[in-house]
PAMI-925391 format. One record per residue (C-alpha): x, y, z; residue in one letter. Coordinates in Angstrom, 3 decimals. Example, Ala and Ser with C-alpha at 12.3 -4.5 7.8 and 13.67 -1.06 7.14 Angstrom:
2
       east      north         up   type
     12.300     -4.500      7.800      A
     13.670     -1.060      7.140      S
END
This chain:
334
       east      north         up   type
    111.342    -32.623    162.394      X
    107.596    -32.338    161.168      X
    106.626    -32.254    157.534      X
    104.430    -30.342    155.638      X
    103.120    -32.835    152.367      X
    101.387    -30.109    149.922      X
     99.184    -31.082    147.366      X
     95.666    -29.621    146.759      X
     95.166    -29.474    143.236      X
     91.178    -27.604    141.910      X
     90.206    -30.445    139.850      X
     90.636    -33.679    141.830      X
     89.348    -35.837    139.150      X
     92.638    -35.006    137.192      X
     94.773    -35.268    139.735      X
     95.707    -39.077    139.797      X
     99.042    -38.998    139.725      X
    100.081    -36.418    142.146      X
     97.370    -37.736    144.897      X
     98.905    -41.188    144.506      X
    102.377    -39.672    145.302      X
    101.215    -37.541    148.075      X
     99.796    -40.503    149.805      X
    103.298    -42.468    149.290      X
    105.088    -39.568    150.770      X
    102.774    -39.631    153.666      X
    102.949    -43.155    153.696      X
    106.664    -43.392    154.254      X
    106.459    -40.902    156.667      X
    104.429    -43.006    158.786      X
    106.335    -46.051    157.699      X
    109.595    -44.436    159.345      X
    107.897    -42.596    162.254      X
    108.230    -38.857    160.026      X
    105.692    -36.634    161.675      X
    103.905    -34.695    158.659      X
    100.722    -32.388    158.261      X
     98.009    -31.267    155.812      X
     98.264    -28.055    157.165      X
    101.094    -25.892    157.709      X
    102.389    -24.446    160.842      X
    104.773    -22.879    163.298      X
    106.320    -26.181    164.161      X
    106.352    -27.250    160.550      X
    110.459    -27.363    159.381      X
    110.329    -28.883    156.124      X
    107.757    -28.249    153.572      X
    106.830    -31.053    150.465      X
    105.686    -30.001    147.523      X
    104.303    -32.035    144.216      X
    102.888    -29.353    141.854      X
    104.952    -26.470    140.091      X
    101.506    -24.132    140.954      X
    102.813    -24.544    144.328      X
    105.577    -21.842    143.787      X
    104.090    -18.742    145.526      X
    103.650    -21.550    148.537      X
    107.122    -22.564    148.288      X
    108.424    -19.013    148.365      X
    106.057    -18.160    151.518      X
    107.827    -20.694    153.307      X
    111.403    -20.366    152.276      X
    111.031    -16.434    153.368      X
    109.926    -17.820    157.191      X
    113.091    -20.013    157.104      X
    111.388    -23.566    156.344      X
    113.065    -26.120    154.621      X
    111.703    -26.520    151.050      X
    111.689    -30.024    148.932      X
    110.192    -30.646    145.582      X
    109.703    -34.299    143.977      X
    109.474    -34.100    140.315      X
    108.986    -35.894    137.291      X
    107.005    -38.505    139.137      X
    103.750    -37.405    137.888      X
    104.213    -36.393    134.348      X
    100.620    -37.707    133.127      X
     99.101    -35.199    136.056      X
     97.767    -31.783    134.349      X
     98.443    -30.415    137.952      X
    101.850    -31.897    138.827      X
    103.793    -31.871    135.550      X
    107.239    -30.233    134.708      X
    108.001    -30.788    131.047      X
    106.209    -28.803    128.663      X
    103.956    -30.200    126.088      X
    106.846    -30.404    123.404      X
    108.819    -32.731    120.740      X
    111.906    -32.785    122.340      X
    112.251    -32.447    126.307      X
    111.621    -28.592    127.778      X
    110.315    -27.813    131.522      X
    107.916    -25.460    132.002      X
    108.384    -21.729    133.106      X
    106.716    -22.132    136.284      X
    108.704    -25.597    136.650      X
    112.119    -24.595    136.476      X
    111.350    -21.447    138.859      X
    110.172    -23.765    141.229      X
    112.664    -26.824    140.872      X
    115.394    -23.872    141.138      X
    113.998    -22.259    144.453      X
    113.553    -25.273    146.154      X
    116.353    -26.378    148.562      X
    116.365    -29.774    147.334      X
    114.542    -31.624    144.233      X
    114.097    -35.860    144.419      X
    113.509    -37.347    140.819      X
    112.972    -40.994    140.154      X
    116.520    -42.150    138.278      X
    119.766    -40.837    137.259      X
    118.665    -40.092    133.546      X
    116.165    -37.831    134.658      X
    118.349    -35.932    136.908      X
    121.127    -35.724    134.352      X
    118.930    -33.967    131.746      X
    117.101    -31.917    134.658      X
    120.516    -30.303    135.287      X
    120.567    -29.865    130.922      X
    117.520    -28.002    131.111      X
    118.850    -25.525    133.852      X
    117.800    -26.713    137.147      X
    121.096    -25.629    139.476      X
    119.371    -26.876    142.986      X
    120.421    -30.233    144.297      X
    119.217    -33.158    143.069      X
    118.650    -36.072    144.905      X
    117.516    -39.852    143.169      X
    114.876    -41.790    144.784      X
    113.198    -44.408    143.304      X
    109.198    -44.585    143.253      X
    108.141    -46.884    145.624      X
    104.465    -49.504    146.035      X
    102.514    -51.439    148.538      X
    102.462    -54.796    146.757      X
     99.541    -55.503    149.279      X
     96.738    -53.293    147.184      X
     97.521    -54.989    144.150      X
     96.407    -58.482    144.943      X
     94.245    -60.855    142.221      X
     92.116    -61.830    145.754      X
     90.731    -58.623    146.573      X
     86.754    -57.444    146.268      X
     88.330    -54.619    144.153      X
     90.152    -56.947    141.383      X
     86.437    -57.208    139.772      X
     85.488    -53.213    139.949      X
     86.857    -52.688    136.321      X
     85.394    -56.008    135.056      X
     82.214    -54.510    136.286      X
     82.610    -51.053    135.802      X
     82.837    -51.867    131.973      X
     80.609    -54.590    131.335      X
     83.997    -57.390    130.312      X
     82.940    -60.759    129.755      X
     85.444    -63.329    131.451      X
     86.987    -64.504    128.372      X
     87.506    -61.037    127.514      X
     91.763    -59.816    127.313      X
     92.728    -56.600    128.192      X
     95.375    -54.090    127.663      X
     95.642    -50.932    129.521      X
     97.576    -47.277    128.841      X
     97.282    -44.164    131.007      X
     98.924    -40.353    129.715      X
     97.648    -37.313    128.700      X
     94.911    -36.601    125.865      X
     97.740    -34.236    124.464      X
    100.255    -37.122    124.341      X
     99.421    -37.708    120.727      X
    102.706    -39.961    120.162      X
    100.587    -42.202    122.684      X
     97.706    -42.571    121.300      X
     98.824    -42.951    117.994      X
    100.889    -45.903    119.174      X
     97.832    -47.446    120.581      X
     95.935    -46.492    117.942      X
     98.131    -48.707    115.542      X
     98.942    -51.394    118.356      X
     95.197    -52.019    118.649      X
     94.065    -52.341    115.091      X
     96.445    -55.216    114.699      X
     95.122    -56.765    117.442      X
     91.634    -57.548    116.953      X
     90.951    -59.703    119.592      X
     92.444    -57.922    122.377      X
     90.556    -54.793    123.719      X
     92.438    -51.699    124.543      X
     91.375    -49.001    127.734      X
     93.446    -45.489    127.783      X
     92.562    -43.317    130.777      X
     93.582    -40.052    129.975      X
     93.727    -36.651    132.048      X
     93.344    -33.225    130.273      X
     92.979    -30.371    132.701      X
     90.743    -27.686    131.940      X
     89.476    -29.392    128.572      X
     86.776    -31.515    127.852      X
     88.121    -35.314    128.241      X
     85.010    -36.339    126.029      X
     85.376    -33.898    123.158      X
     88.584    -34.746    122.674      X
     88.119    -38.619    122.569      X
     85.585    -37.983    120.110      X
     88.305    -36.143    117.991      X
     90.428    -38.995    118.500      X
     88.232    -41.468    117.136      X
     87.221    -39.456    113.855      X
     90.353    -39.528    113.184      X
     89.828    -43.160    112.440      X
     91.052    -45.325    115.825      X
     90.026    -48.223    116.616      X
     86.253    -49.904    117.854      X
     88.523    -52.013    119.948      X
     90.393    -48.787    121.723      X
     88.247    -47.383    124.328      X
     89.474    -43.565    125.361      X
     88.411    -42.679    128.827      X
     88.833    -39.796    131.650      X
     90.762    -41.088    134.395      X
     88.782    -43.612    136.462      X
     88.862    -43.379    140.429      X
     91.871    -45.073    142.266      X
     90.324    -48.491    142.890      X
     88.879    -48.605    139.327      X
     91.930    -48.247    138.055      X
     94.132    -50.733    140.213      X
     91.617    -53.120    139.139      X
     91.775    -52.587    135.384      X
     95.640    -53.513    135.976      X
     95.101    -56.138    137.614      X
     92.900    -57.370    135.029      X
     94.901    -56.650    132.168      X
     97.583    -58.888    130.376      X
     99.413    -55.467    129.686      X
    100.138    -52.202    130.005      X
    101.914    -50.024    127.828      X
    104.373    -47.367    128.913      X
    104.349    -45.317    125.463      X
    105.985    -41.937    126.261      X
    109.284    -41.342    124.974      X
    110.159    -38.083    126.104      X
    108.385    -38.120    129.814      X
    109.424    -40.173    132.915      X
    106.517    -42.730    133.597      X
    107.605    -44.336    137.233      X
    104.316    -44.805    138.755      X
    102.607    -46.912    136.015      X
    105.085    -49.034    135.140      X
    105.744    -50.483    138.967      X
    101.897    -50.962    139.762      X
    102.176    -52.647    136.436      X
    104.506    -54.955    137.897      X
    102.667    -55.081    141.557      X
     99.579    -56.270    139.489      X
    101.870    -58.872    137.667      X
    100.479    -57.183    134.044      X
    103.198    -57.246    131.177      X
    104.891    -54.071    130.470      X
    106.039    -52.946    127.056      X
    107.352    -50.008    125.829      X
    109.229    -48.333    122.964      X
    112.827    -48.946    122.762      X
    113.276    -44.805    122.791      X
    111.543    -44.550    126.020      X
    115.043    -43.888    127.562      X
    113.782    -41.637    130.310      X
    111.299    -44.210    132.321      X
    113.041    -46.131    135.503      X
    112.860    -49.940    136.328      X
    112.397    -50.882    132.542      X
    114.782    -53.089    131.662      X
    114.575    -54.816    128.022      X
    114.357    -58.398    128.999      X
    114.059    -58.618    132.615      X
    111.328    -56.096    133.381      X
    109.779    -55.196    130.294      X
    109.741    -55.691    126.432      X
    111.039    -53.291    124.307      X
    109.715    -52.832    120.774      X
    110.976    -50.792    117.617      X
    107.795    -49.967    116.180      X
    103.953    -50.229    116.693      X
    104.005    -53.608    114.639      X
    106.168    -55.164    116.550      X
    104.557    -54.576    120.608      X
    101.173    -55.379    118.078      X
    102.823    -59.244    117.053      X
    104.367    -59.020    121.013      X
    100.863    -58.556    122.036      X
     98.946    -61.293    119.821      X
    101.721    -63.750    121.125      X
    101.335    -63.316    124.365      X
     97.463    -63.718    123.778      X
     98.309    -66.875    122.724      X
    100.428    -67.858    125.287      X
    103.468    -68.621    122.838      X
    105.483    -65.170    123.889      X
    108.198    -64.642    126.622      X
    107.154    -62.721    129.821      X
    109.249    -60.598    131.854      X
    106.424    -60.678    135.334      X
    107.737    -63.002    137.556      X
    111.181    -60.646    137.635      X
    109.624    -57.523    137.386      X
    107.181    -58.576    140.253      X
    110.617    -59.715    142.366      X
    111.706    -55.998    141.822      X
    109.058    -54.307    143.796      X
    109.521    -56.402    146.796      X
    112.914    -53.464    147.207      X
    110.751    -50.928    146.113      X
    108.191    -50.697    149.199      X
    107.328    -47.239    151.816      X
    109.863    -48.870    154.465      X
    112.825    -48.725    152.039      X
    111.276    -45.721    150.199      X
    110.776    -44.022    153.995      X
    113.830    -44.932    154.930      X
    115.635    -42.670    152.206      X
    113.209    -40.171    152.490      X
    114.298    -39.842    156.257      X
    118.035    -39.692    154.962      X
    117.249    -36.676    152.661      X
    115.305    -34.929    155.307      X
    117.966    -34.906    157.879      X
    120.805    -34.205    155.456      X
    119.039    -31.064    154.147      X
    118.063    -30.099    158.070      X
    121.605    -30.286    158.938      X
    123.115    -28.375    155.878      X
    124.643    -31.546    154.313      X
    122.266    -30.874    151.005      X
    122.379    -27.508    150.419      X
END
């Protein structure tokens, strides 16, 4: 069995999400001696794929006989490697659902999202594995922990709460908009992706619309930038109520950062009111959260949401990766 991992998005600068998951999948691979490639070939038997504007690449290798899987709604804040549609209630895209419908075999990240996948009209199997992380590049000792510090000029004393999503996620940004003016002494960093549009333009739309001086909008910052700024930050918000946010969420808890989240964000794995995060009802309520736990006088959920990744690593991630692979080879999936 050798592997074909696929994703080679125009803009790389965008493409944070899906990169991060293409290195996991390799990285499981490896962890679980998979054989996989960059490039495809003769020898290849099962082709990966990230990125609905992968279809016509999906099709070329289902019509030479290859084995075709697709993991999806991993990467929802990626311009290049979403599925649902920019929407108020939750709709995949065209191009998504042909893809997630030719494939031979679609992973998602939890049960919820694979029950409404099958809602919106996706008929190919559907397999749940959860998002996995190397605890290891998320330590406090590392020379990266101070890149964001730097990066942005913080003083020491300075505390910090971070958000990542999409520029068109304006249910986001309107939370932290809110969240941030109540909480004047806490500054707030959202690094946002936006395709083909300008990242700055719309930031300075945002802000005449009357946000925050203490909510900084930002393009997406470069991998180690960004692992930094969670490990610097007392929390991050998970925001989105109608798109899975896996990823963020368990580097969050890698980094030991505080996660909170909206109690309607039913479609985001590993939160769990109480133990893993802290749900809120409304803006005002993660805002007084957030001032607490400034002051040191509010309940934390890290030290068990930190104890969750240790299951969540490539060997265990690899190792059901591997199980999907050979069940689909042998017919079991299809």
């Amino acid at each position: 069995m050798k592997v074909f991992v696929h994703y080679a998005p125009r803009n790389i600068a965008d493409a944070f999400e899906g990169t991060r998951l293409r290195k996991t999948i390799k990285g499981a691979c490896e962890a679980v001696s998979i054989p996989w490639v960059d490039v495809s070939g003769p020898d290849v038997t099962i082709a990966h794929f990230i990125s609905p504007d992968d279809i016509a690449l999906l099709r070329e290798h289902k019509e030479a006989g290859v084995l075709t899987v697709v993991s999806a709604f991993y990467t929802e804040d990626d311009p290049h490697a979403h599925f649902f549609a920019p929407s108020k209630t939750p709709r995949l895209t065209k191009k998504a659902l042909a893809l997630l419908n030719e494939a031979d075999l679609v992973l998602v990240p939890d049960p919820r999202v694979a029950e409404l996948a099958k809602y919106l009209g996706v008929t190919s199997k559907i397999e749940v594995i959860p998002p996995a992380v190397r605890r290891n590049r998320f330590s406090k000792n590392t020379p990266e922990a101070q890149a964001f510090p730097r990066y942005f000029r913080l003083r020491p004393e300075q505390k910090v709460v971070v958000a990542k999503g999409s520029y068109f996620d304006t249910r986001l940004l309107h939370l932290l908009r809110q969240v941030a003016s109540e909480c004047p002494d806490l500054e707030f960093y959202f690094f946002g992706t936006c395709g083909r549009y300008d990242v700055l333009n719309l930031a300075k739309h945002f802000h005449r619309l009357g946000a925050s001086k203490n909510l900084h909008l930002r393009d997406m910052v470069q991998d180690d930038i960004y692992r930094s700024a969670l490990l610097r930050s007392m929390a991050y918000i998970s925001g989105d109520d109608l798109r899975p946010d896996p990823l963020g969420p368990i580097e969050a808890f890698a980094s030991k950062t505080q996660v909170v989240a909206l109690q309607s964000n039913y479609l985001n794995p590993l939160l769990v009111d109480g133990k893993t995060a802290k749900y809120f009802a409304t803006a005002h309520d993660m805002a007084e959260y957030l001032n607490a736990l400034n002051l040191g006088t509010a309940e934390s959920t890290i030290d068990s949401a930190f104890a969750l990744t240790k299951d969540h690593n490539l060997i265990a991630f690899g190792k059901r990766l591997k199980q999907l692979y050979e069940a689909l080879a042998s017919g079991e999936s299809r």
